[in-house]
Structure formats: structure tokens, C-alpha cells
C-alpha positions in Angstrom: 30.4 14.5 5.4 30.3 18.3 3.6 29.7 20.8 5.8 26.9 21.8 3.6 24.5 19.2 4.9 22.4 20.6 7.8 20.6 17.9 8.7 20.8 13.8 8.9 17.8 11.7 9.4 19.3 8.4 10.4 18.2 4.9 10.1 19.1 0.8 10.6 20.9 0.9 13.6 17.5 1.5 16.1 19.2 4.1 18.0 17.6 7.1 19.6 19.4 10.4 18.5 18.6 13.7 19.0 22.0 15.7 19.0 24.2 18.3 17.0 27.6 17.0 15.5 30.2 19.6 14.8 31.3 20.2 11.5 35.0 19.5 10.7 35.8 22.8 10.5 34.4 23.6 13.3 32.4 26.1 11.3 28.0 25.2 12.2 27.1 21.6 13.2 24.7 19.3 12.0 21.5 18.2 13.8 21.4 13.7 13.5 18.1 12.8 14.5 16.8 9.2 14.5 13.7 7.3 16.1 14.2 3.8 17.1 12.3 1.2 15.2 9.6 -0.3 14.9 7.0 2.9 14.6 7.6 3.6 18.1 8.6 7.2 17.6 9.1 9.6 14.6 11.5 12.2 13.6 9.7 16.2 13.5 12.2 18.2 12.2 11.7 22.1 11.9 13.7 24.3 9.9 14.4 27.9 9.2 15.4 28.6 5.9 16.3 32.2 4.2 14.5 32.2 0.6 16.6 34.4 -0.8 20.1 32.1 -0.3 18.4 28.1 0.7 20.7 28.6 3.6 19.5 27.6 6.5 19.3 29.6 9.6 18.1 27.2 12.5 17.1 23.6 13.3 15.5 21.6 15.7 14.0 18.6 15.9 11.8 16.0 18.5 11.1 12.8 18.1 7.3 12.2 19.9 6.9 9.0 20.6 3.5 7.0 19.5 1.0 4.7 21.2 -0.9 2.1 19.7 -3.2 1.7 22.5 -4.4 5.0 21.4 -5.0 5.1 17.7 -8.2 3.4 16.2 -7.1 0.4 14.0 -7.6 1.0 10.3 -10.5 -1.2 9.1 -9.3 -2.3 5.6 -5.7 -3.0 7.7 -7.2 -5.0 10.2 -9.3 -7.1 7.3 -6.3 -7.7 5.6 -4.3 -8.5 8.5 -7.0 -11.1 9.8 -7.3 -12.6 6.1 -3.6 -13.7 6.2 -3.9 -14.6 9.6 -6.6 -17.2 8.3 -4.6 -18.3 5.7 -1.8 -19.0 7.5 -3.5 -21.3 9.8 -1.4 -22.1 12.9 1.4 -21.9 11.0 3.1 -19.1 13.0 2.6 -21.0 16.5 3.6 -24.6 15.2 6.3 -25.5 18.1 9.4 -26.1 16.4 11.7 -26.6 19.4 12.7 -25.3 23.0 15.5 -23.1 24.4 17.1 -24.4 27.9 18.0 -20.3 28.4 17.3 -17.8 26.9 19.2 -17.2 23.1 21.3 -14.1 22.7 22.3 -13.0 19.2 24.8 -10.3 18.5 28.3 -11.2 20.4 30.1 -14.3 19.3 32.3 -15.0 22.5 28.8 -15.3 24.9 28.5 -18.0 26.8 26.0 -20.7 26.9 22.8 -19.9 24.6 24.2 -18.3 21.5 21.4 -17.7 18.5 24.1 -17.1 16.1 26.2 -20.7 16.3 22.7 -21.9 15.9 22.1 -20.4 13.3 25.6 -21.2 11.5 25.4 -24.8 12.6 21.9 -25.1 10.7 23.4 -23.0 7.5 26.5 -25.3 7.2 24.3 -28.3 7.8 21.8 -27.0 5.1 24.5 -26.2 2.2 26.2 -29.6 3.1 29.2 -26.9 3.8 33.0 -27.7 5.9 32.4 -24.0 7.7 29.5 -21.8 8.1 30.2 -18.2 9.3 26.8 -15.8 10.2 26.7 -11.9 10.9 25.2 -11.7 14.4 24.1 -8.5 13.0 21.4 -10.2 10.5 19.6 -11.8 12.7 16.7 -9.5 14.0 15.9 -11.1 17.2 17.0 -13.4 20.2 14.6 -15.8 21.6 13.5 -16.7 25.7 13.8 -19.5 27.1 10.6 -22.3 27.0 9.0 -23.1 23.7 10.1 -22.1 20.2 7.3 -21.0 17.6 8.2 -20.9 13.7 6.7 -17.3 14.5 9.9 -16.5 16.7 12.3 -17.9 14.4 10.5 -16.0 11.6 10.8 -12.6 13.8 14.9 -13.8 13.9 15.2 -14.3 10.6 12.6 -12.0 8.7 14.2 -11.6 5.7 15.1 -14.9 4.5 18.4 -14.2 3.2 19.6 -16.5 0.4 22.5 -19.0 2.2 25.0 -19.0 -0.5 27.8 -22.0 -0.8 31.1 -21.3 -2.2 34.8 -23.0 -2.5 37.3 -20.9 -0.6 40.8 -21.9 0.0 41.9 -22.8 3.7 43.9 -19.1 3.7 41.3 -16.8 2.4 39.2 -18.5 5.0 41.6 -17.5 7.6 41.7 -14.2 6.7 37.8 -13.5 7.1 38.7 -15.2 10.7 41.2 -11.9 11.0 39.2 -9.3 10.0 37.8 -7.3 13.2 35.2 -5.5 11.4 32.7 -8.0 11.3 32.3 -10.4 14.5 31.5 -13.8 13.3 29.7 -16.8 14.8 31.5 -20.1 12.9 30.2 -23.0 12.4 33.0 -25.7 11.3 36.9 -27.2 12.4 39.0 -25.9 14.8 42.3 -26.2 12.3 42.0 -25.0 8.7 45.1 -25.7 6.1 45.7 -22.7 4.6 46.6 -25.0 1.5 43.4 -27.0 0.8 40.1 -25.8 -0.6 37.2 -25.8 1.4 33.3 -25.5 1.2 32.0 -22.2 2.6 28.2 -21.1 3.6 27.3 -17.4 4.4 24.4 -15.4 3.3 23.8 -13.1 0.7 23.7 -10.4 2.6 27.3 -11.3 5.1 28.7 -11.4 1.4 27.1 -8.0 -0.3 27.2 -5.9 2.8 29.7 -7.3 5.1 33.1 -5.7 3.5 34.9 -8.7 3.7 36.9 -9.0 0.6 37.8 -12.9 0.3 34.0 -13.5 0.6 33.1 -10.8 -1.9 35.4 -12.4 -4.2 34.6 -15.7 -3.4 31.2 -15.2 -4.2 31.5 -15.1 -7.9 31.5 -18.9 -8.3 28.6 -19.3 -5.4 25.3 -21.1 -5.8 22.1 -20.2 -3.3 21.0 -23.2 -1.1 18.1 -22.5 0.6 17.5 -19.3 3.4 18.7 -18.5 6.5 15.3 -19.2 8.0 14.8 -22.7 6.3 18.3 -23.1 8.1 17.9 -22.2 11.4 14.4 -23.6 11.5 15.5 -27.0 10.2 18.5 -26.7 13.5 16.2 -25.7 16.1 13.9 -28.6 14.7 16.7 -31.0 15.1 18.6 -30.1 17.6 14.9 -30.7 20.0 16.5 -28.2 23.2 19.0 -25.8 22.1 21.8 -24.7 23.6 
């Protein structure tokens, strides 16, 4: 990144940053500043700036956190919020299924209650797919042990990605299996032939975003399925218990 940038305000990832990166030169740093998620903090940046050159002479930042319990709920917020609630019915609480331990998410190799094979089980399942693979990444959430809502799954998968199924051959497969950029969960057969074709599910996102090339090109021919959340709630609903 050009020295000439003083400041990043940084995003996604959730993190709590509040530090100074040297430049690459070593001449100045940069201040990265980032607050968590979910409104729970904000970035207050404060900077000293010469008019006469838009250089910039000091920085500093905090990042006060913010309470809920303490701020008065916005009327027309709250009306809207309990409208949809109304709507909605029990929707949101409707038990879909139950978790014999709790579900992690993010790391393939886990042990035991994995969210992501879950969730690439009920993708390959819904495109009527030979393999599944999910970014551990997209899903937003893990779950605890006991009952499932459709609420919880909704908090996993909030986005409702597009599932997208495409024909891959049994080598380009293999090679998204190499990459080490993007851990997979995999739903599908232990043994691929690198010679035969084979049907492929992954979500619109895992194939924009992910920077895995045979998936990116694969794409080009694909055809949306469903979503991510119709998947995984139509697996959890299935499956009864998960692991």
C-alpha cells in the first residue's frame, strides 16, 4: 500500500485494531484501526492536517465501545421491528432439528460437530451434485448444542448465497482440493478420476470471491439451485440430530 495513505479503516474480518504499521520504507507509518462487529464499538479517528500542503501531521484514534442497555430504543425502529416480528409469526423459533454438541464452523479437520460438512452435505444433496465443497468462512455462525431454531440457521446463513451447480472434470476438482488458500469442508467420494466429469455445488460467493481459478472458470456454464440456507435447513431437517 502507497506510503501516501495515512490512515486505514478496516472492515470484514471482526478484528479489534488499534495500531501503527510501518511504511515500507520505513519513512512514517500508518494508523489501521478497526471495531469488531456488530455495533459493538466504533472507530474515532482524529487527525492533524497542515492546510497549506493536505499533509498530515498526526493521528490517533479510539475505538469507544457502545452499550445498548444504555441508549433509549428509537420508536419508529422498534414499530417496525415489532411489525415484522408479527408478520413473521413463529417463523424464527420453528424447531428445525437438534445438535448432540455443540457445531463449530470455520476449520475443516475439527472433530466431531462440524457446521460446515453440514452444510456441504445439505448443498450437494440440494443441487443433486457428486461433491459439494463450502467456505467455512461464509457461514456467519456456529450453533450450541440442544434445539435448532430456523432463527439460528438463519443467523448461520444470513445471506442466502445462491448454491450454484456446475460440471467440472475429476482433475480441476483435485486441484481446488490442492489449493491452501481456501480451507474447504467437502461433501462427496473419497476417490475422484481425474479423467471423468463430475457434478459440482458451491456458492456464489466460494466462486466470486474465493480465488480459486478452476471454480471461477467452471462457473461459466453453472445454473443456481436454490441457497445455502434452504440447504442447510433442509440437512439439519433431515438429518433429526446432527453430528
Amino acid at each position: 500500500m502507497s506510503a501516501a495513505v495515512d490512515v486505514v479503516i478496516a472492515g470484514h474480518s471482526h478484528s479489534f485494531l488499534n495500531l501503527r504499521v510501518p511504511n515500507r520504507d520505513r519513512a512514517g507509518d500508518k494508523l489501521v484501526v478497526e471495531a469488531q462487529s456488530y455495533g459493538r464499538a466504533y472507530d474515532r479517528v482524529r487527525m492533524t492536517i497542515d492546510e497549506a500542503t493536505g499533509h498530515v501531521l498526526d493521528k490517533r484514534a479510539d475505538t469507544p465501545r457502545t452499550w445498548n442497555d444504555e441508549v433509549a430504543p428509537d420508536p419508529a425502529v422498534s414499530a417496525l421491528v415489532a411489525r415484522y416480528r408479527e408478520a413473521l409469526g413463529g417463523l424464527g423459533q420453528r424447531v428445525v432439528g437438534r445438535a448432540a454438541v455443540p457445531m463449530g464452523h470455520m476449520e475443516p479437520s475439527a472433530p466431531g460437530g462440524n457446521l460446515g460438512t453440514v452444510a456441504a452435505r445439505g448443498q450437494r444433496r440440494l443441487a443433486a451434485a457428486d461433491i459439494a465443497l463450502v467456505d467455512g468462512g461464509n457461514l456467519r455462525g456456529a450453533l450450541d448444542a440442544g434445539p435448532i431454531t430456523y432463527a439460528e440457521l438463519f443467523s448461520v446463513c444470513a445471506y442466502g448465497h445462491p448454491v450454484m451447480r456446475m460440471r467440472m472434470s475429476g482433475r480441476d476438482v483435485l486441484a481446488v482440493f490442492a489449493q491452501e488458500e481456501v480451507p474447504l469442508h467437502v461433501a462427496g467420494p473419497a476417490r475422484l478420476d481425474p479423467e471423468h466429469s463430475y457434478t459440482v455445488a458451491a456458492n456464489r460467493l466460494l466462486i466470486d470471491k474465493g480465488g480459486i481459478e478452476p471454480l471461477t472458470g467452471a462457473a461459466q456454464g453453472a445454473e443456481a439451485v436454490g441457497t445455502d440456507l434452504e440447504a442447510l435447513v433442509a440437512e439439519v431437517e433431515r438429518a433429526g440430530v446432527l453430528p
